[in-house]
N, C-alpha and C positions, 0 to 999 in steps of 0.2 A: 504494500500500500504506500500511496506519495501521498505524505502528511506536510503540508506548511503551519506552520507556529506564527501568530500574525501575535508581536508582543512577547519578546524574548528575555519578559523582565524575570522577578522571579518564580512566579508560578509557571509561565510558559516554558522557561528554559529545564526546570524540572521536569515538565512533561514531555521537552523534547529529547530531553537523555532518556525518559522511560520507554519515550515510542521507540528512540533508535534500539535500545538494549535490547525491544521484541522484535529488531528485524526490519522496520520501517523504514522508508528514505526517507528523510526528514530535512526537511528545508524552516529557514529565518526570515520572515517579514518582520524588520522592524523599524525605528524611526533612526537617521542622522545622529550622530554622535560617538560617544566614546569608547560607548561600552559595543555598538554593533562595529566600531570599526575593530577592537580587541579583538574580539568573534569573529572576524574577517580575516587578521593577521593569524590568531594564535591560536583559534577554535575556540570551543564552548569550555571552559572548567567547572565540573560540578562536582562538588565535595557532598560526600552522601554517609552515614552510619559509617564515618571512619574511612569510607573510599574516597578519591579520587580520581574522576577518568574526565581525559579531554577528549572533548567530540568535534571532529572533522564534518562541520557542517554548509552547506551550500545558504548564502546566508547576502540579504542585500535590503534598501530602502524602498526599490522600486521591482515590484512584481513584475513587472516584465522580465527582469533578468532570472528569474526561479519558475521550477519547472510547472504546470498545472499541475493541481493538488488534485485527487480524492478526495481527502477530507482536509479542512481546512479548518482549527484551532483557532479561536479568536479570547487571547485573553489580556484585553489593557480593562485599566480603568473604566468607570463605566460612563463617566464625562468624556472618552474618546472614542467612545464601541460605534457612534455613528461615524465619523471619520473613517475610523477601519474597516467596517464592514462597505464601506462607500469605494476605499481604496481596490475592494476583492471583490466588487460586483460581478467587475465579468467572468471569474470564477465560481460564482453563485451560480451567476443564469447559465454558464454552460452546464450547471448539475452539479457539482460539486459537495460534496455534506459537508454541514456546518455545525460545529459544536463551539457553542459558548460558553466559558469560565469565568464567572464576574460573582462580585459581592452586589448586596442589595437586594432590591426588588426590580425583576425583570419586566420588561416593556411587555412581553404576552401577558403578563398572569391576569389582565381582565377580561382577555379574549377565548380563556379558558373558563371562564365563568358566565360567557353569554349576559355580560354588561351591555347594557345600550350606547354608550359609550368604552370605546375601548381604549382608549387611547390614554396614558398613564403621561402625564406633562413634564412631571418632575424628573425623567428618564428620557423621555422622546416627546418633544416639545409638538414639534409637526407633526407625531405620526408615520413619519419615513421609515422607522424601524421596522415598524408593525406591517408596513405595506412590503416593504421588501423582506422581511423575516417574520413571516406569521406563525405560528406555534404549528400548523403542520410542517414547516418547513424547517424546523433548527431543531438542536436539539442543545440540552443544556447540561451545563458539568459546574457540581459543588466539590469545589475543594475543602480535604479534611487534610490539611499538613500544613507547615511551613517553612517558608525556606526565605533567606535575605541576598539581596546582592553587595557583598563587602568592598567590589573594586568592578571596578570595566571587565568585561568577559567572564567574570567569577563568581559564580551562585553558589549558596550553601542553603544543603536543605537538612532543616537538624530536626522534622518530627515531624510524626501523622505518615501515612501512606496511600492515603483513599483517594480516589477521586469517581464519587456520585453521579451516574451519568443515566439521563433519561428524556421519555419523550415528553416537552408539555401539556401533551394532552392527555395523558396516562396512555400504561400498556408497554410492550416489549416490540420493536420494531426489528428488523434486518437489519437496517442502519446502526440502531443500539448495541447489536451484537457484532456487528464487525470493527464497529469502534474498540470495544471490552475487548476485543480479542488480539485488536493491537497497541492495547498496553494490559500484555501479561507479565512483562517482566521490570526491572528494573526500580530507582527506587519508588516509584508510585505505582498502583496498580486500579483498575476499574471495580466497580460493585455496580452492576445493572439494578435501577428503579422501577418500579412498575406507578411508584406514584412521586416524579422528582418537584414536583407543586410544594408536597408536604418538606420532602429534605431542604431546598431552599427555604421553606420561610421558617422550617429548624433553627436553620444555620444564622437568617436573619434573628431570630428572636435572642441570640448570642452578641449579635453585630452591632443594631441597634442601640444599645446602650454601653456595651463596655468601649463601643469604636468613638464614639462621640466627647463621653466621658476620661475618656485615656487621654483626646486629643488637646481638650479643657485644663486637664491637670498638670497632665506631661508622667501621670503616673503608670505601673505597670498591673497589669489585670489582677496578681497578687493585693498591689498596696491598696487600690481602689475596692476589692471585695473583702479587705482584711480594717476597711474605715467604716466604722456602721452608719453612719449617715449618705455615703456615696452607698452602699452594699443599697440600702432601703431605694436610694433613688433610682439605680439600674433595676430593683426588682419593679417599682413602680412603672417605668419606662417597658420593662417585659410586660408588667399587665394590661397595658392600654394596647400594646401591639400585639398580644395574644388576642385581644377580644375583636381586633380587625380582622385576625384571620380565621378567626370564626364567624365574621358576619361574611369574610368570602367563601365559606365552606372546607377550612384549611384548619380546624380544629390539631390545638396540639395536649398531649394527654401529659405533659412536664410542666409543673410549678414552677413560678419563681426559681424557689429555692434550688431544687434540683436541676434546673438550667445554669445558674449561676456558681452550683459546686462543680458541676462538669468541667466552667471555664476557668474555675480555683485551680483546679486540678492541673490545669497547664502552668500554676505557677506565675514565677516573676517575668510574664512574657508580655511584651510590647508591640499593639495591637498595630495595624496598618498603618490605619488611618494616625497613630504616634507617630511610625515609623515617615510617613510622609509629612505628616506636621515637622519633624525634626530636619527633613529635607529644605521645609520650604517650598513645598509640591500643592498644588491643585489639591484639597480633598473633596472623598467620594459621599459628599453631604446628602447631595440631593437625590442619591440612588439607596443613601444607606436609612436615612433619615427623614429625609422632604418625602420621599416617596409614601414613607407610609404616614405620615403626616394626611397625606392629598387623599389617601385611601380611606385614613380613619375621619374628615370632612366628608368627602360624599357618604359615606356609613353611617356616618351621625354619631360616632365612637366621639365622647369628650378626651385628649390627648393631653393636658397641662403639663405633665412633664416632660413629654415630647417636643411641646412647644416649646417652654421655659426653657431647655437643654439647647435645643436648634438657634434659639435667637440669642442664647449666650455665645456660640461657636461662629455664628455670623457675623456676629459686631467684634468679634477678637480676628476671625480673618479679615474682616474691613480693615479692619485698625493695622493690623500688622501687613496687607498689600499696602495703605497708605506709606506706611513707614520706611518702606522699603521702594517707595515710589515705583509700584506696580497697578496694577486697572487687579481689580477680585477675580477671581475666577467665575 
């Protein structure tokens, strides 16, 4: 199978040492800079459970130079999933399978619930998504690991192995399983869904609060769930977003509590959305948090926490784009 990796940051480039390990040709889409030109010169480095291996990858900014894909990988940020999925059109329309790896709430999940409105603003403003990637048409990947990029070319993945992969509309497809089957080895591996609606907003009901709230403090998922008054307000923040997903039929059967010892359990770990606050990077607000914001208003879910959290992290990126004499994200 020809797999392109569109987003060779850290999740993508984990996944592209896993597809190569089962065998796959594996090609690089990614953006201009330091780290793809690294990957250019010196190959991919992925430090994995104590290994090491560089991968000799075919790898460039502009798709024309990489071969058509089969399946085509799309994992950036979810403030540039329209950009990128715009750059691989013509790969789409010739057929191509697409699987998407992003945090948040996805641009289908209304359109799987036979909303009168489908169209999710805070994710895909226009709509563009949803027309050209409609939920029969993509398919979607929750990642359970993590991994950072330490230097240009150099991924470290220090935990988790999963990666969730299913159809948005439920059920088990062809596509599904030939995905799973070309990543059986290496250090990530697949777990076929028959319902990935529920694993994403799992995974969101994690995100939502500890990703926002980490970005606020500058603290790590430990010291925030080990402070009883942030511990109360992430569980708060879980409550309001659990009751959305149950007015969209996405009922999840975990408390508070026991969502929030899950993400104890990973320890003194430093949540993305830190991790790009510490950068100075774009964060994934409005896919992690506006979104279900926008869902919990048309629901009629009251959200104060939700709110209160969001307009605190807005006016501190204002203030610090200001400062840094940038325009906000």
């Amino acid at each position: 199978m020809k797999i392109t990796i569109v987003g060779p940051g850290a999740v993508g480039a984990t996944l592209a040492a896993s597809f190569t390990a089962s065998g796959a040709q594996v090609s690089l889409l990614g953006a201009p800079g330091a780290h793809l030109d690294a990957i250019v010169e010196h190959g991919l480095l992925v430090d994995s459970t104590g290994r090491s291996a560089r991968h000799r990858l075919a790898a460039s900014d502009d798709p024309a130079r990489l071969p058509e894909p089969d399946l085509v990988v799309i994992c950036v940020k979810s403030q540039d999933l329209s950009a990128a999925v715009t750059r691989v059109r013509p790969w789409i329309e010739a057929g191509a399978d697409v699987l998407v790896v992003a945090n948040g709430v996805p641009w289908w999940l209304l359109a799987t619930v036979g909303a009168d409105d489908p169209v999710i603003r805070s994710v895909d403003p226009d709509g563009g998504l949803l027309e050209l990637l409609p939920p029969i048409r993509v398919m979607a990947g929750v990642a359970h690991f993590s991994s950072s990029v330490p230097a240009a070319g150099h991924v470290t993945h220090s935990s988790g192995d999963c990666l969730i992969v299913g159809n948005p509309l439920g059920g088990v497809s062809a596509r599904v399983d030939r995905c799973a089957k070309a990543l059986s080895a290496g250090p990530v591996h697949a777990e076929v869904s028959a319902d990935i609606r529920t694993a994403t907003w799992e995974k969101l009901l994690g995100n939502v609060n500890l990703n926002p709230v980490s970005a606020l403090t500058g603290g790590t998922v430990l010291e925030i769930l080990e402070h009883p008054d942030l511990r109360q307000l992430c569980a708060a923040i879980f409550t309001e977003a659990a009751e959305v997903g149950t007015r969209l039929g996405i009922p999840t059967a975990m408390s508070a509590d026991e969502r929030l010892d899950v993400a104890r359990r990973l320890g003194a770990f430093r949540t993305s959305m830190l991790q790009d606050s510490d950068r100075g990077r774009r964060l994934e607000t409005d896919a992690i948090l506006g979104a279900v914001r926008e869902l919990a208003r048309r629901a009629g879910v009251p959200s104060p926490a939700m709110d209160a959290v969001d307009g605190l992290l807005s006016l501190r990126e204002r203030i610090r784009h200001e400062d840094q004499g940038q325009e906000p994200g």
